[in-house]
N, C-alpha and C positions, 0 to 999 in steps of 0.2 A: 448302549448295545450290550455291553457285558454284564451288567446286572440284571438283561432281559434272561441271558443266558444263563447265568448263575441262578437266578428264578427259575427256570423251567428245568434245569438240573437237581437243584434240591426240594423242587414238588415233586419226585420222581424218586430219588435217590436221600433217606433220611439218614444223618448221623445215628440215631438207634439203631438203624436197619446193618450199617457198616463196624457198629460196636456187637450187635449182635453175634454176627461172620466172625469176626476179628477172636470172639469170646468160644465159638466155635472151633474155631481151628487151632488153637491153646487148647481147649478141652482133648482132640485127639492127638495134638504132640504129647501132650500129658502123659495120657493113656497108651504113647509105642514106648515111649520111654520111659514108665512102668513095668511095661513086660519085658524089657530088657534090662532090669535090675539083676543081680545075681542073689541067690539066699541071704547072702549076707547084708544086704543092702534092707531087703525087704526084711529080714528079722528087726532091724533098728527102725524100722519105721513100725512096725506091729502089723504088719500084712503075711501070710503066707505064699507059695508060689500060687497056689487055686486063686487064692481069693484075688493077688495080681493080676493070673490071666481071664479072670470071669470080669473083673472090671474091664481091661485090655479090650476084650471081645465086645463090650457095651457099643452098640449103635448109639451115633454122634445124637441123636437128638433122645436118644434116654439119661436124660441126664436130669437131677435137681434143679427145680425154678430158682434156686436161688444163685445156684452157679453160674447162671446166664444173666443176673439181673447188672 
């Protein structure tokens, strides 16, 4: 009985599918806690505050194929 379930759970439900999301929702903590850098933060890393908040502002699914792989 619980392998039937487990079967019909993960025809439905793929570990890709939940590393995908999981890689998603990293990518926008990423990105608030980017734009709450202060200057100085983002000077050591080589970002300006623009270029911080234009990434900041990037919609979750514009992002590099390879960020998501």
């Amino acid at each position: 009985m619980l392998r039937a379930i487990q079967g019909r759970i993960s025809s439905r439900f793929r570990l890709s599918d939940s590393i995908s999301v999981a890689r998603l929702f990293v990518l926008r903590r990423t990105r608030t806690h980017l734009a709450k850098l202060d200057d100085h933060m983002l000077d050591d890393i080589g970002l300006t505050r623009a270029q911080a908040e234009t990434e900041a502002a990037r919609k979750l699914w514009d992002a590099p194929a390879h960020w998501l792989e």
